[in-house]
C-alpha positions as CSV (number, residue, x, y, z in Angstrom):
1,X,-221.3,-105.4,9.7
2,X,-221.9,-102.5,12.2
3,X,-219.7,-101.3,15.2
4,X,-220.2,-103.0,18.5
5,X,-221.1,-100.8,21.2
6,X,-219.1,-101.5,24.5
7,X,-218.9,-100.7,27.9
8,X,-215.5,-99.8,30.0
9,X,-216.1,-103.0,31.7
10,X,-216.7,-105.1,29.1
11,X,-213.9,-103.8,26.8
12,X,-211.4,-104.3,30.2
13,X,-212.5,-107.9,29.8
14,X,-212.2,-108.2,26.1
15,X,-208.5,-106.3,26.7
16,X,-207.9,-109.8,29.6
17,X,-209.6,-112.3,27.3
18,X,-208.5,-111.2,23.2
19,X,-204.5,-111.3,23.2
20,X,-205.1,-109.9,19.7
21,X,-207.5,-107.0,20.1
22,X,-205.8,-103.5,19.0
23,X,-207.2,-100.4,21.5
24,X,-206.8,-97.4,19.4
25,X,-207.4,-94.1,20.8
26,X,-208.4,-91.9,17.8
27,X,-207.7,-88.5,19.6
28,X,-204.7,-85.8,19.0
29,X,-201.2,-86.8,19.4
30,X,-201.1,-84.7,22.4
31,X,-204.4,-85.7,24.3
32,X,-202.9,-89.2,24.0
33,X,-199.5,-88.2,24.8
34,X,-200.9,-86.4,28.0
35,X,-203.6,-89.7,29.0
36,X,-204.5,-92.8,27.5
37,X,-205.6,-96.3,28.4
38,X,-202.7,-99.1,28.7
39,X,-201.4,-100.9,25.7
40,X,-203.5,-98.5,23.2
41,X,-202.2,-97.0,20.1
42,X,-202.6,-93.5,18.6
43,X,-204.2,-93.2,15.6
44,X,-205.9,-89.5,15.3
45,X,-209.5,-90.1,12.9
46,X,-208.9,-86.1,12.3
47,X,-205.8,-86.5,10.2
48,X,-206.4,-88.1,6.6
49,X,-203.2,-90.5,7.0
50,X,-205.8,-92.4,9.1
51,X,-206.6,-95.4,6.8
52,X,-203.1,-95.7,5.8
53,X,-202.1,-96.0,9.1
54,X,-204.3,-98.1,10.5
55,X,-203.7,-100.5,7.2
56,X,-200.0,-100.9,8.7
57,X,-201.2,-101.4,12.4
58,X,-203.6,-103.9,11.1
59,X,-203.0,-105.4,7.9
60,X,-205.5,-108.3,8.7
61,X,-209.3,-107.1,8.3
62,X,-210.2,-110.1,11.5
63,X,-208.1,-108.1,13.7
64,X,-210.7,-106.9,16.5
65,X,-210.3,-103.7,17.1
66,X,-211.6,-100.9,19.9
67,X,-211.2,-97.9,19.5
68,X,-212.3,-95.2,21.8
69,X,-212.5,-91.0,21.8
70,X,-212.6,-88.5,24.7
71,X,-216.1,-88.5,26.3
72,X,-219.9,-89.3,25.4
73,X,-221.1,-86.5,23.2
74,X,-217.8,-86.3,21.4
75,X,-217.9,-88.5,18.1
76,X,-214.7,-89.0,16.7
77,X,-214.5,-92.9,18.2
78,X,-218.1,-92.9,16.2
79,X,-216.5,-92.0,13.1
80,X,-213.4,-93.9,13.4
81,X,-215.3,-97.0,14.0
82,X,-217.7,-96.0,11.1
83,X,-214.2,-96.2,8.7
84,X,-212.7,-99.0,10.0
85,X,-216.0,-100.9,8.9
86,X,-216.3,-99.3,5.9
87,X,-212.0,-100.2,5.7
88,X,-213.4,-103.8,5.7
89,X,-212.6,-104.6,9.1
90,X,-214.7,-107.4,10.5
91,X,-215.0,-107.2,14.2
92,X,-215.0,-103.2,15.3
93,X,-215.7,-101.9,19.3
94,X,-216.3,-98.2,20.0
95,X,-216.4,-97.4,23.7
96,X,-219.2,-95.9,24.5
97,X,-218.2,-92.3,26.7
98,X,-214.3,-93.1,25.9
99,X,-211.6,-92.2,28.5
100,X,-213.3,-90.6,30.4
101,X,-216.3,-93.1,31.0
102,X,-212.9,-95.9,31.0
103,X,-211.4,-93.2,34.2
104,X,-214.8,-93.0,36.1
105,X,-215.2,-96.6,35.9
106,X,-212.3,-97.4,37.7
107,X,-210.1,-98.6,35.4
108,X,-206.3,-98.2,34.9
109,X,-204.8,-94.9,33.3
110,X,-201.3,-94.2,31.4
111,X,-200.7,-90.6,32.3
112,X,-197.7,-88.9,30.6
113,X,-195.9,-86.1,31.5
114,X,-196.9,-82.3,31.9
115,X,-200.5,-80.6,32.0
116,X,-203.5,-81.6,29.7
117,X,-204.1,-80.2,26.4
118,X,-205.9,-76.7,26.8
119,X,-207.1,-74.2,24.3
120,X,-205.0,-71.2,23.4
121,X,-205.8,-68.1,24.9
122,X,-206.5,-64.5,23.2
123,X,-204.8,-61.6,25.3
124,X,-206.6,-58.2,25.1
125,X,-204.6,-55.5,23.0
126,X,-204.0,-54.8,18.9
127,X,-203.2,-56.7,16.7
128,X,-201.9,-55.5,13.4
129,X,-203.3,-57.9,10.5
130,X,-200.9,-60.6,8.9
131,X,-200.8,-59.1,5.6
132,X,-199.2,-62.4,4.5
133,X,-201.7,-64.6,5.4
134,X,-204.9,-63.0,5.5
135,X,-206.8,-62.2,2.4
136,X,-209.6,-60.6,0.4
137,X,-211.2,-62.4,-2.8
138,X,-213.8,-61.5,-4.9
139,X,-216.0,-63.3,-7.3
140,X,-217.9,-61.6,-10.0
141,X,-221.1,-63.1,-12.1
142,X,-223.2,-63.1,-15.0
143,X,-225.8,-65.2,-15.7
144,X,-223.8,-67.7,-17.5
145,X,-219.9,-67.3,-16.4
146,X,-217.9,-65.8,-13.2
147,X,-214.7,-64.5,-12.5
148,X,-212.6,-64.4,-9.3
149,X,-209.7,-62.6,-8.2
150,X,-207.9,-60.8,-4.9
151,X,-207.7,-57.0,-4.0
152,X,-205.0,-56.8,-1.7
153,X,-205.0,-55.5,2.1
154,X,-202.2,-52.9,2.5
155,X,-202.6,-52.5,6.2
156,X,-204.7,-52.9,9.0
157,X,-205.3,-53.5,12.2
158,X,-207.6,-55.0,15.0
159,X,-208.7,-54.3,18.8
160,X,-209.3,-57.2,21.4
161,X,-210.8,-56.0,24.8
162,X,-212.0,-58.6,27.7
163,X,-211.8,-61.3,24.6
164,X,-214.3,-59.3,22.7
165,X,-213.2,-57.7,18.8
166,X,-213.7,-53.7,20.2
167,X,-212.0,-52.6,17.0
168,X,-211.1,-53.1,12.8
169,X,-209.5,-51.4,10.3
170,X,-208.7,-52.6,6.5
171,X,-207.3,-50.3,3.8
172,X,-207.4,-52.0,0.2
173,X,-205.3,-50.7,-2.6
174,X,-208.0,-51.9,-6.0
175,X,-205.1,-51.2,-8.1
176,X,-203.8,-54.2,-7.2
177,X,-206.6,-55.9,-8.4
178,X,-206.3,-59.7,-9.7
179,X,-208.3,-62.1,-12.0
180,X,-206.8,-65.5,-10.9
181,X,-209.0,-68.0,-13.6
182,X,-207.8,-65.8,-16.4
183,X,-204.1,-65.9,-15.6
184,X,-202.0,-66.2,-18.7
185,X,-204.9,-65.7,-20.7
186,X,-204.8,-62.4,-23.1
187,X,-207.8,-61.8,-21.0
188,X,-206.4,-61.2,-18.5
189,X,-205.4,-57.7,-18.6
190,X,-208.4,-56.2,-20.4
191,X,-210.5,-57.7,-17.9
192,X,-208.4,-56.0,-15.2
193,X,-208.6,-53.2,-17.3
194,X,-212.4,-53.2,-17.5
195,X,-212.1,-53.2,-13.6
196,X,-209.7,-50.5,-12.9
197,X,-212.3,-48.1,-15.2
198,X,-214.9,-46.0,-14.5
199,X,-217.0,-48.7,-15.4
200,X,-216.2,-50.6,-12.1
201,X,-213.6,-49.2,-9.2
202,X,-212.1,-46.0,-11.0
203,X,-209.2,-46.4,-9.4
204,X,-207.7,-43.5,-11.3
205,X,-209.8,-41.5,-8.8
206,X,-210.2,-44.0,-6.0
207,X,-206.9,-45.9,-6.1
208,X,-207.6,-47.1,-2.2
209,X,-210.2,-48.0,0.3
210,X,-211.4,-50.4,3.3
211,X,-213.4,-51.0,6.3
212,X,-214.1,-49.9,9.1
213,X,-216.0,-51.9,12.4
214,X,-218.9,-49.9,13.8
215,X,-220.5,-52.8,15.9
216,X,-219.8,-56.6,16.5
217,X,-221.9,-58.7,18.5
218,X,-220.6,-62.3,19.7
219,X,-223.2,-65.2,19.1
220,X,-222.9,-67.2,22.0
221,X,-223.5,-71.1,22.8
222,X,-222.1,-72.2,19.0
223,X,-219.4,-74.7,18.6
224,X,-216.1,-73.6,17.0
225,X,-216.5,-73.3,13.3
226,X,-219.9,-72.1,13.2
227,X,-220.6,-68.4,12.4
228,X,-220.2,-67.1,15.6
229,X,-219.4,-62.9,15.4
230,X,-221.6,-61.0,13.5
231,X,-219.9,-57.3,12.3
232,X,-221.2,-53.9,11.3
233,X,-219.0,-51.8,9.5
234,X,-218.8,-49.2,6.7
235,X,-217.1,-50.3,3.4
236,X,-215.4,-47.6,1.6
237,X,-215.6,-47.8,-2.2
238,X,-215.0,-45.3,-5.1
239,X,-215.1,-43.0,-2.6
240,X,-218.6,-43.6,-1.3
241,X,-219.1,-45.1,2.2
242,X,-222.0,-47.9,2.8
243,X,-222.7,-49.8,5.6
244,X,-222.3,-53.5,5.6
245,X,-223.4,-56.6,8.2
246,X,-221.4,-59.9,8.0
247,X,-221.2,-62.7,9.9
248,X,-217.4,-64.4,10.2
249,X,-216.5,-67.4,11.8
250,X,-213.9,-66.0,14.8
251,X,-211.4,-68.1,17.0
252,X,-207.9,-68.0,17.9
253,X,-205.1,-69.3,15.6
254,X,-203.2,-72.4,17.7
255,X,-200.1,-69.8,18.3
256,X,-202.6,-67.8,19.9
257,X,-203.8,-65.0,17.4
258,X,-207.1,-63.8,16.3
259,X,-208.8,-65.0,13.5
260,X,-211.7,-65.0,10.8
261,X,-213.6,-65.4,7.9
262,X,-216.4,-64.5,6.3
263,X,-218.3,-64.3,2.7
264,X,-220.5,-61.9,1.9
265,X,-222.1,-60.2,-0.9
266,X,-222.5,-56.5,-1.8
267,X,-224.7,-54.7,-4.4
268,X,-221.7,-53.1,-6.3
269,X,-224.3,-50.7,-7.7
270,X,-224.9,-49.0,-4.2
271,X,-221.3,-47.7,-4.7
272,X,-222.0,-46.1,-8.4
273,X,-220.5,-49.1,-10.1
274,X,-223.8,-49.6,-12.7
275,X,-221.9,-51.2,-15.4
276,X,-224.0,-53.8,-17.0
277,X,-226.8,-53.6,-14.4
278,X,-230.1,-54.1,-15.0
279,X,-231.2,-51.9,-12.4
280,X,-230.6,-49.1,-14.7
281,X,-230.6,-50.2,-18.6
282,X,-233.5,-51.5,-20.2
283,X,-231.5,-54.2,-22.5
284,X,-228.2,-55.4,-22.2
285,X,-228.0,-58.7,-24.1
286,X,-224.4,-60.5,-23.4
287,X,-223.6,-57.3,-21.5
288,X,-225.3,-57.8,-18.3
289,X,-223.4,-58.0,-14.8
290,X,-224.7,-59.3,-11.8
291,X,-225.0,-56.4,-9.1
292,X,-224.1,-58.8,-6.2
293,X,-220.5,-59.3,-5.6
294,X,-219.2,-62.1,-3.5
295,X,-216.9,-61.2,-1.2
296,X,-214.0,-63.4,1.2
297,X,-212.5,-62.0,4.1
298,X,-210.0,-64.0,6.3
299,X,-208.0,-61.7,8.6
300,X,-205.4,-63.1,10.9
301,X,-204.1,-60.9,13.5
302,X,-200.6,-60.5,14.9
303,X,-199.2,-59.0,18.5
304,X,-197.9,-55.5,17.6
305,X,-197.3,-53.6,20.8
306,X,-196.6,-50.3,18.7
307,X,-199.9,-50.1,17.7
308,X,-201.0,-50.0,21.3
C-alpha cells in the first residue's frame, strides 16, 4: 500500500483524533534540534541506522505513522515514507511541503535553542593540502585485467580568492608508487618494478612530478555533489609537461575546508610511456596496455597561514 499524501491541516487533525500516530521528522539531528513540530520524533532517513531505528520506535507494522521533511521540493519525507512501506508498515503519511508548509499554515512550532543550521563557510587564503587525507589513485588496463594502486602527494597547496579556487599545486613522488590488488602477491614487486622502469615512469630519471592549475571555471546553478568546477592544468610526467581538463566535484568539508574530487583519464603515451601500446607496435599479443590511465584525485585543504 502506497504513502498517503497529507496536508498540514489534515495531519493537525489526525495528530487531535489518532492517540497512536508516531510524527517523525526524518531531517538532521540538528535541523530537529533547532525546530520541529510538537510530540515528533527524530529519525534522520540519511543515516542507514534508519530501519533499525524506526523497528524500535515502532515495533508494530499498524502503527500509523507521518513523517515529514523540510520543505516541498526537498524529498527525504518522500523516501522515508517510500521505506517505511517497503518496512511493511501499513498505514504511512508524508506531509506534503514539511515544516515549513506545517509553519506557514499556522500551526504550532517546538523551537530549540540557538540559530538554525547553516552551511559552512570557505574564507579566502591558502590552504596547504591534507596530505593525510587527500589522495591520488591510479587504475591501469588491458583488455582483459586491471590494476590499481596510489602515487603519493608529497606536498601541495591551494589558493581561495572571493570563494573562487585562484590557485593549485601538487608534487607526486612515483617512487612511491603502489599496486594495492596485488599486495602480498610475488607480483607485487615486479609489477612495481615494471612501473618504476623506463618502460612506464623512469623514475630513476624522473623520481617526482605534479600539477599545476592554469584555469578553473565554476559551473553554476548545480546541486552539491554534482560536478561543479571544471580545471585546466599542466601534469608533469617523466619530465614532459601536458595539459590536462578535469572536472571535480568541489565543496567545503563540514569543519570548513575546501574540498574535491575528480576522475580522469590520461593517454600515458603523450608522456613517452609507449610500453605495450598499440599506437606504436604492430602486434603485441598478451602484451598490450591500454594507453588510457584512470586517474582519482581528492584533495582536501587545510588553513596554513605560512603559506600566505
Amino acid at each position: 500500500m502506497p504513502s498517503n499524501k497529507i496536508t498540514p491541516d489534515e495531519l493537525n487533525a489526525l495528530m487531535a483524533s489518532v492517540d497512536s500516530l508516531l510524527v517523525i521528522d526524518v531531517r538532521l539531528d540538528d535541523d530537529f534540534a533547532y525546530q520541529h513540530i510538537p510530540k515528533s520524533l527524530n529519525n534522520a532517513v540519511f543515516e542507514m541506522a534508519f530501519a533499525e531505528r524506526m523497528a524500535q520506535i515502532a515495533p508494530n507494522p499498524r502503527t500509523p505513522i507521518c513523517v515529514y521533511g523540510s520543505q516541498e521540493g526537498s524529498l527525504e519525507s518522500a523516501e522515508a515514507a517510500a521505506k517505511l512501506v517497503r518496512l511493511g508498515y501499513e498505514r504511512v503519511y508524508d506531509l506534503h511541503g514539511g515544516i515549513d508548509a506545517w509553519a506557514h499554515s499556522g500551526h504550532a512550532i517546538v523551537n530549540g535553542d540557538g540559530s538554525p543550521p547553516t552551511p559552512p563557510k570557505l574564507s579566502d587564503g591558502v590552504y596547504q593540502v591534507d596530505l593525510d587525507n587527500s589522495h591520488l589513485k591510479w587504475i591501469g588496463r588491458n583488455l582483459l585485467n586491471s590494476h590499481h594502486g596510489s602515487i603519493a602527494i608529497t606536498s601541495g597547496k591551494i589558493e581561495i580568492q572571493s570563494g573562487s579556487l585562484v590557485d593549485a599545486q601538487l608534487e607526486v613522488d612515483f617512487t612511491k608508487i603502489t599496486c594495492d590488488d596485488l599486495q602480498g602477491s610475488e607480483w607485487h614487486d615486479v609489477l612495481i618494478a615494471h612501473l618504476e622502469s623506463d618502460d612506464f615512469f623512469d623514475t630513476e630519471h624522473f623520481p617526482a612530478g605534479g600539477f599545476r592549475l592554469t584555469d578553473s571555471e565554476t559551473l553554476a546553478d548545480l546541486n552539491s555533489g554534482a560536478l561543479n568546477l571544471k580545471l585546466e592544468g599542466d601534469l608533469v610526467m617523466r619530465g614532459q609537461v601536458h595539459p590536462v581538463t578535469l572536472s571535480a566535484s568541489a565543496g567545503i568539508s563540514p569543519d570548513g575546508q575546501p574540498a574535491l574530487q575528480a576522475h580522469f583519464s590520461i593517454d600515458r603515451t603523450h608522456w613517452g610511456m609507449r610500453y605495450g601500446s598499440g599506437k606504436f607496435f604492430s602486434r603485441l599479443a598478451g602484451h598490450l596496455v591500454n594507453d588510457q590511465i584512470e586517474l582519482e584525485l581528492k584533495i582536501i585543504g587545510k588553513s596554513d597561514t605560512t603559506l600566505a
